[in-house]
Every structure is written in C-alpha cells, then in structure tokens.
VOPAGU-2260 file (C-alpha; in pm, 1 decimal, decimal comma):
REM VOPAGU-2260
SITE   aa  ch    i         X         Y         Z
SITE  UNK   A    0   11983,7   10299,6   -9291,8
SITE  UNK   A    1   11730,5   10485,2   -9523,1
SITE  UNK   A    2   11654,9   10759,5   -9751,0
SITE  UNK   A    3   11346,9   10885,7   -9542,9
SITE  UNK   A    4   11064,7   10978,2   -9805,2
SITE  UNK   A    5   10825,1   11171,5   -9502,4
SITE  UNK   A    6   10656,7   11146,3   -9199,0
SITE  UNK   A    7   10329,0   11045,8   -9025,3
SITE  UNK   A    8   10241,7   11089,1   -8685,2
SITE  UNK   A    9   10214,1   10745,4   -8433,3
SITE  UNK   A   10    9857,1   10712,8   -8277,8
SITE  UNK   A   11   10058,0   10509,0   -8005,3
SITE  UNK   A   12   10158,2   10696,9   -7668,5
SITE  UNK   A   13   10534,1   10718,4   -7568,5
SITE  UNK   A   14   10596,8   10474,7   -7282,6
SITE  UNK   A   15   10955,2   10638,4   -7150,4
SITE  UNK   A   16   11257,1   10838,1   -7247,7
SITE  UNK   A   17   11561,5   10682,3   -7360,9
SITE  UNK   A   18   11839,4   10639,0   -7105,5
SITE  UNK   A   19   12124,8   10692,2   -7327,4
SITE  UNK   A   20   12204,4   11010,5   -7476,1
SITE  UNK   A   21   12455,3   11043,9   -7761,6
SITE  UNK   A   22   12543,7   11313,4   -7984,0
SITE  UNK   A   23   12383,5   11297,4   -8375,9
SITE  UNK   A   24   12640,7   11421,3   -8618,2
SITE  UNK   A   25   12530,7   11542,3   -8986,4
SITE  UNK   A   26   12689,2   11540,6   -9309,2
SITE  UNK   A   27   12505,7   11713,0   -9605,6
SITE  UNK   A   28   12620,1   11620,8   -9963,6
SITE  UNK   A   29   12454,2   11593,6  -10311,8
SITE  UNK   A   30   12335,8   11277,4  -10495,8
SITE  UNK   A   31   12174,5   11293,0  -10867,7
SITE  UNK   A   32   12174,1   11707,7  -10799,9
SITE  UNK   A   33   11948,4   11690,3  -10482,4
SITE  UNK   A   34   12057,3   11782,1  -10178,0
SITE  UNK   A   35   12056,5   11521,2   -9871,7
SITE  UNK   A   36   12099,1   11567,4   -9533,3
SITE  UNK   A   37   12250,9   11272,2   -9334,5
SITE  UNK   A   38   12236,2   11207,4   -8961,0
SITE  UNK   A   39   12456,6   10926,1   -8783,2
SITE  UNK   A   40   12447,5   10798,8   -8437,6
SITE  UNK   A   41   12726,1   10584,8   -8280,3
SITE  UNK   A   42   12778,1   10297,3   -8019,9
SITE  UNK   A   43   12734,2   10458,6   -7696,3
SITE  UNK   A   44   13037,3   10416,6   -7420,2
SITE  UNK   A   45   12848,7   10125,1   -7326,4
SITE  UNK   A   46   12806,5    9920,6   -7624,5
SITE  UNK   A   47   13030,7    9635,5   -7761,4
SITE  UNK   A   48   13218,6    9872,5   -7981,4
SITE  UNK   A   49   13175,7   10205,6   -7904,8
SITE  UNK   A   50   13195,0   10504,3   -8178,3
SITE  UNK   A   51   13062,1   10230,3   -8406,5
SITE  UNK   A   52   12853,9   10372,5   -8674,0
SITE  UNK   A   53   12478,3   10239,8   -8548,4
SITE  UNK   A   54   12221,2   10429,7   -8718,7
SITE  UNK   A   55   12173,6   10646,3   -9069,4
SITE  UNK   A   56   11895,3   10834,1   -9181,7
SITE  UNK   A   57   11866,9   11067,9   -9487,1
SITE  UNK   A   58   11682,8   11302,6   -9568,9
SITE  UNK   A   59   11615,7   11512,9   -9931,7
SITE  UNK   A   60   11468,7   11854,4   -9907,7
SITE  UNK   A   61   11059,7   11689,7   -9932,5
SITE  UNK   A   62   11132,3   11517,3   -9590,6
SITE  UNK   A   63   11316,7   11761,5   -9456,7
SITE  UNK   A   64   11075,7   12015,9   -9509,0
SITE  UNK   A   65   10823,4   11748,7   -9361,9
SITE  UNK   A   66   11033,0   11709,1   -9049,4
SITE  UNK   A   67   11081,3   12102,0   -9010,0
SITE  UNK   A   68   10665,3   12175,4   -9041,3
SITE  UNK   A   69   10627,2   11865,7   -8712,1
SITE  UNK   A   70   10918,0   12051,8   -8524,5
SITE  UNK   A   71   10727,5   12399,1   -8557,9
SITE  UNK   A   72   10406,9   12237,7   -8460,8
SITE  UNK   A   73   10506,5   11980,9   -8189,3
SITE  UNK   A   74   10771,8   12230,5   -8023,9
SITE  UNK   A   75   10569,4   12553,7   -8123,6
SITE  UNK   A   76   10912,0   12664,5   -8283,0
C-alpha cells in the first residue's frame, strides 16, 4: 500500500497473463488539499478470506497524469 509518486517503463518482457480476474474499485478523496485517487483489489473467491482488502495504490494528480500519458501511448487511446 503506497502513494505512487510515477512511473517508468520495465525493460523485462511479460512472461503470462494473470489467471485471476477481479474487479478494482476506486475511491477519490482529498488529503492536505490534493486530490488522490485510490484503487483496491480484494481476495479473490479463491483465497483464504475472500473480499479481503489485498492491495492499495494511490495516486495524486502528478502520477495520475503519468499513468494517463502510458495508457494513451501503450493502448493508442
């Protein structure tokens, strides 16, 4: 669970897909008068408790902005 503070791209090839596919829910909120945008994923069906809160990231408008400018480039949005 982390503030993310931006994005670089890994040299390293990607070996597979993941087999498990969840839903990511968001929250956005405000913290010292800067916008964040949260995303949480949860235990899948087949974990030990599932629903469980598993992973957080945020993001403030710098890495969002970041992550926006790689989606228009990687999926030519």
């Amino acid at each position: 669970m982390a503030l993310v503070v931006g994005f670089s791209k890994d040299d390293r090839d990607l070996k597979a897909a993941h087999p498990t596919t969840l839903v990511c829910k968001y929250l956005v909120g405000e913290r010292d008068g800067k916008k964040i945008l949260q995303l949480n994923t949860y235990g899948s069906t087949g974990r030990e408790i599932p629903g469980k809160l598993s992973q957080t990231l945020q993001l403030d408008e710098s890495a969002a902005r970041q992550l926006f400018q790689v989606l228009q480039r990687e999926f030519r949005f």
